[in-house]
N, C-alpha and C positions, 0 to 999 in steps of 0.2 A: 571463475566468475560465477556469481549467484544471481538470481531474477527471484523476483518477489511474485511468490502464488497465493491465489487467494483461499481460504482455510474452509470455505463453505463450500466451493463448485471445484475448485483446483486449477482456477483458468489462470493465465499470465498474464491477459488483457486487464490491465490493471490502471487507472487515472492516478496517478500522484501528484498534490500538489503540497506545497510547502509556503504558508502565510506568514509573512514580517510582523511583528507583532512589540511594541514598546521597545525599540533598539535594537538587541541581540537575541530575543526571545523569538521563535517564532516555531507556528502548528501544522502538524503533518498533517493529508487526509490522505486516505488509502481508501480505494473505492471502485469495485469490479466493476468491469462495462458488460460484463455477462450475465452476471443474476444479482448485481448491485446491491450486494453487501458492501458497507460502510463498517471495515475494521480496526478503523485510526485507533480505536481507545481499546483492543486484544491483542491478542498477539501474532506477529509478522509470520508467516511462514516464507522459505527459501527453496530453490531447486537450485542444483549447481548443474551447470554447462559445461559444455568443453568447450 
């Protein structure tokens, strides 16, 4: 299983939301609750879990 970390602080506390947008289309945001970086438009980093 993998969690989404954030690329600036390295927290897990992470806001995901995902917006409908014209039909099928719709927009991620990715957005730390810890030092609120907003990475929607970078890149994702992952920690895997057991």
């Amino acid at each position: 299983m993998l969690k989404i970390i954030c690329p600036e602080c390295m927290s897990d506390d992470i806001a995901y939301t995902a917006t409908l947008e014209n039909g099928d289309n719709f927009t991620e945001t990715f957005l730390c609750n810890e030092c609120d970086e907003d990475f929607s438009e970078g890149r994702i980093y992952f920690e895997e879990i057991a």
